[in-house]
N, C-alpha and C positions, 0 to 999 in steps of 0.2 A: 376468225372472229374471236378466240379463244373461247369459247363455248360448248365444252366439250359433245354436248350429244349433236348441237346445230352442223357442228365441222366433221362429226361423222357423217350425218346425212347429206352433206354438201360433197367429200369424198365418194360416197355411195353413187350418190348420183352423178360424179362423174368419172368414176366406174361402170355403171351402165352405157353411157355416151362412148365409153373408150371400145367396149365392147363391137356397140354398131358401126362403130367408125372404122374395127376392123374387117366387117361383114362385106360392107361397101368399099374397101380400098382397091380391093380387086375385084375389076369389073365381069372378071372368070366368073366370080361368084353369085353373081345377083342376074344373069342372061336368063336363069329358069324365070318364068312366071310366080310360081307355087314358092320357091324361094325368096323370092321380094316378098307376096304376101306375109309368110312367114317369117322376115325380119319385120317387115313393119308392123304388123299384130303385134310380137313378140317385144317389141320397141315400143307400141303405144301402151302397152298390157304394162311394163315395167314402170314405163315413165309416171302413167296414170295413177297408177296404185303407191308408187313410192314418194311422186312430188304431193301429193293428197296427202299422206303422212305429214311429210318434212313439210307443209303447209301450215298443217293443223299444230303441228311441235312450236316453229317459227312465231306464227299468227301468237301461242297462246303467252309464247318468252315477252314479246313485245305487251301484249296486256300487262304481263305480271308486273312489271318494269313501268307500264306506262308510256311509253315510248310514244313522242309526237305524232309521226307519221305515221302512226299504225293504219290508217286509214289510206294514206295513199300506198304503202307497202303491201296491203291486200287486194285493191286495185289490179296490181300488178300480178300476182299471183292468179289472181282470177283472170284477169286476160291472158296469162297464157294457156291456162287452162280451157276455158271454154272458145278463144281464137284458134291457138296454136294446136293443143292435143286435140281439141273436138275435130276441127278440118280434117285431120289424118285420120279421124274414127269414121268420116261421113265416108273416105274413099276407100275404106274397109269395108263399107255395106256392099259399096257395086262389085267387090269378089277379085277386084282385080289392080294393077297398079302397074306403072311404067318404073322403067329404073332410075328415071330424074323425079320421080314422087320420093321414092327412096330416098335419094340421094339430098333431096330438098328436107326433106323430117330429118334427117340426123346433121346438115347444115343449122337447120332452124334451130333445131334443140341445142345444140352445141354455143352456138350464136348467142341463144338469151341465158342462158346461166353463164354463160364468163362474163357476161358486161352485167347481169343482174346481180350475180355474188360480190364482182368487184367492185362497187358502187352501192345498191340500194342495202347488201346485208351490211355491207360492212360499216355501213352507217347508223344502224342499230346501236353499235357497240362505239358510236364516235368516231370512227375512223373512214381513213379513204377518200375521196373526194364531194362525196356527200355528208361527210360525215362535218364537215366544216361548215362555219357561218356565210350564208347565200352574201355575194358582192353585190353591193349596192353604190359604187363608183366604180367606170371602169376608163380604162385608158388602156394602152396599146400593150404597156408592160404585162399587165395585169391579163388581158387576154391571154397575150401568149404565153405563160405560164400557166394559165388556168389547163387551157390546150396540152401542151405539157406533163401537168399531170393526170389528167384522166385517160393520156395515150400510155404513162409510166404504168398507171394502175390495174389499165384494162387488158394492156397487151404486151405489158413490161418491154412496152419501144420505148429508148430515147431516141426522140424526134427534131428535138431543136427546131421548135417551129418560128418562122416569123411570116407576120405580118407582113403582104406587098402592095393590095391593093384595097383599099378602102369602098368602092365604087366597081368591083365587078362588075361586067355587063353579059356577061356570055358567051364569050368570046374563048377559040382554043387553048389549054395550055399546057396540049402535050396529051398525049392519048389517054382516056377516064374512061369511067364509069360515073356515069351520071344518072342521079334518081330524081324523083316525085312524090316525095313522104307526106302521107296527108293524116292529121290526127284531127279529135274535137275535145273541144274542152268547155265543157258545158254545153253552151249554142252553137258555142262558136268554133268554126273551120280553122284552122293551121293551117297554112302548107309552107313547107320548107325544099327549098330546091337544094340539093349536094352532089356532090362530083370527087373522085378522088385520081389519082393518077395512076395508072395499072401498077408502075412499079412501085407506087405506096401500097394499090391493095396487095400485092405479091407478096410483099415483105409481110404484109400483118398476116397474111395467110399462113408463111411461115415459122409465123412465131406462135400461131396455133397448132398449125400440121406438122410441120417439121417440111422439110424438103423435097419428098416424094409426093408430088401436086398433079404430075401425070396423068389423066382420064377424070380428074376430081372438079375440073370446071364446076361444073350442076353443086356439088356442095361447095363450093367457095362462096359462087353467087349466093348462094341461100344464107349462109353465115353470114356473108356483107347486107344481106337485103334485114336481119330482123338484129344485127347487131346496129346497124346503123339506125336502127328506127332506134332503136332504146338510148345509144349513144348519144344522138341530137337532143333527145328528151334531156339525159345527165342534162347536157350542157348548155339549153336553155333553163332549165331550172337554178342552175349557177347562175345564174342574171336577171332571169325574169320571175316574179313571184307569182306562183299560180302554172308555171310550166309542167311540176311534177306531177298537174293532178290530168294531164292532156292523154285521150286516150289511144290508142295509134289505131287507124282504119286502113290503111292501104297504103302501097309500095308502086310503083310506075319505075320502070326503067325509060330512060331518056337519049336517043341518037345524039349527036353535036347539033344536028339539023334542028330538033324537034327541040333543047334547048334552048339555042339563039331563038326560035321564035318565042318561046316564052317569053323571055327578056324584051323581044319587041315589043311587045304587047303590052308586058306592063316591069318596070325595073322596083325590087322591093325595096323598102327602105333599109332596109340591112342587108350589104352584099357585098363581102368578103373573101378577099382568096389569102390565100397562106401557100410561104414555101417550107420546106424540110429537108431533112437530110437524107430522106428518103424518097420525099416527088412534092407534088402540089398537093393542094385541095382546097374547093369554096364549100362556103355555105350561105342561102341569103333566104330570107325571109322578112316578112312582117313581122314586127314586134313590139311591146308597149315597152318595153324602153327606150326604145331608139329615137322616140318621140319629146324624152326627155331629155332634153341636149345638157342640163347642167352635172349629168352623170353618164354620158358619152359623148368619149373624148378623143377618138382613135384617128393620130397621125402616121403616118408612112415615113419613114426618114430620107432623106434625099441620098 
C-alpha cells in the first residue's frame, strides 16, 4: 500500500498465517487432540488480538483521509471477524476439534487476507482492481481483461482468459469444483453458481502453497471456499453498483448431478463460462445489469 505502519501489519499478519500453515503441513503433527486444540487457540488468540488492531490502525487511516468506502471496507472487516474468527471461537468452547477444523481455520484465514489485501486495501491507496473506476459498459473485451486482472492481482496468475460461452447451461466441462455462494444485500438474496476446473484450482493453489499439496486437500477447499466467496463479490462490484455492499452467508459445494439440476430448474440470466491457459471456469447468476442490454454486449467469436 506504501503505508508504512498499514504494511507492517499486513506482513505481521501474514507472518502468523505462515506460522499455522507450517503447524498443519504435516499431518504428523496435528494427529494429537490437545495439539489441534492448541494451534487453533493459539491461531484464534493471534489472529483475534492482532487483526482488532490492524482493524482499528486501517479503520482510523481511512477516516483520516476520508476515503469513500469506509463503510463498506468495515463491513468487511467485521464479517470476518464476527463470521470467520467467531465460528472457530464457538468450536473452542466444546474442548475439542478434528484436524479438518484445523485445516479449514488456517485455509479460511489464509483465503480472505490474500484476496482482501489484494483488492479492498489496496484500494484505499488507488490502486489494484478496486482501486479503478466501476465499468459501466461492458463487452466481451472488457470482461476478459477485467478477469485478467483481478487473477494477476490476487494470485499473480497470468491466465489469458477468454470468453466461450455466453449461455452456459450446466453442462460438463472437464472435471470442477463447483459451488453455491449465497450472500444478501439488503433484502435481498444473491446467489451465484461457480465452477472452476481442478487443474485451474491446482495451479492457484500453487501459487499460494508452493507445490508440496500432499495431505492438504481440507485446506485447499477451505482457501477456495472463502476466497472465492470474496472474489465473486471483487468481481460483481466491477459491473454491478451496489455489489460491494452484499454480505456473504453461505458456501454449498455442488456434485455435476446436483448442478445440472439447478440449471433445469431455472437458467440465470448471466451465465458464463470462460477458458484459460490454465483450465475452465463459469460463473452465472442474476444480476441488474444484465437486464440492461444497452451496456451488455458479450459476443463469442466464431
Amino acid at each position: 500500500m506504501g503505508i508504512e505502519e498499514l504494511d507492517r501489519d499486513h506482513k505481521r499478519l501474514f507472518s502468523i498465517a505462515s506460522k499455522l500453515l507450517d503447524k498443519v503441513r504435516d499431518p504428523e503433527d496435528i494427529k494429537d487432540s490437545q495439539v489441534r486444540l492448541f494451534v487453533l487457540r493459539e491461531g484464534v488468540r493471534y489472529l483475534r488480538g492482532y487483526f482488532d488492531q490492524h482493524a482499528i490502525r486501517e479503520e482510523a487511516y481511512m477516516r483520516k483521509i476520508g476515503y469513500g468506502d469506509y463503510a463498506l471496507h468495515k463491513q468487511l472487516h467485521d464479517e470476518f471477524k464476527e463470521n470467520t474468527l467467531s465460528s472457530y471461537e464457538r468450536v473452542l468452547e466444546t474442548g475439542e476439534c478434528s484436524r479438518e477444523e484445523v485445516m479449514d481455520f488456517v485455509g479460511r484465514g489464509i483465503g480472505w487476507l490474500l484476496e482482501h489485501i489484494s483488492t479492498a486495501d489496496l484500494a484505499i491507496v488507488g490502486r489494484g482492481t478496486l482501486g479503478k473506476p466501476r465499468i459501466t459498459r461492458i463487452n466481451t473485451q472488457v470482461v476478459e481483461q477485467e478477469f485478467n486482472a483481478i487473477f494477476a492481482s490476487t494470485l499473480n496468475m497470468d491466465v489469458q482468459v477468454k470468453l466461450i460461452d455466453t449461455n452456459y447451461a450446466g453442462k460438463p466441462f472437464g472435471a470442477a469444483i463447483c459451488q453455491e455462494l449465497v450472500y444478501r444485500r439488503g433484502e435481498q438474496k444473491v446467489t451465484v453458481l461457480a465452477g472452476l476446473e481442478n487443474c485451474f484450482l491446482m495451479a492457484a493453489a500453487e501459487a499460494v502453497y508452493g507445490s508440496q499439496l500432499k495431505g492438504m486437500e481440507a485446506l485447499v477447499m477451505s482457501t477456495m471456499e472463502i476466497f472465492s466467496a470474496n472474489f465473486w463479490r471483487t468481481v460483481g462490484s466491477r459491473f454491478v453498483e451496489g455489489d460491494a455492499e452484499m454480505v456473504f452467508e453461505k458456501n454449498q459445494f455442488l456434485t455435476q448431478p446436483q448442478l445440472e439440476e439447478r440449471f433445469a430448474k431455472h437458467i440465470p440470466k448471466l451465465s458464463i463460462l470462460f477458458n484459460s491457459n490454465q483450465g475452465k471456469f463459469f460463473v452465472a447468476t442474476e444480476t441488474d445489469i444484465a437486464a440492461q442490454a444497452e451496456f451488455f454486449d458479450l459476443r463469442v467469436e466464431a
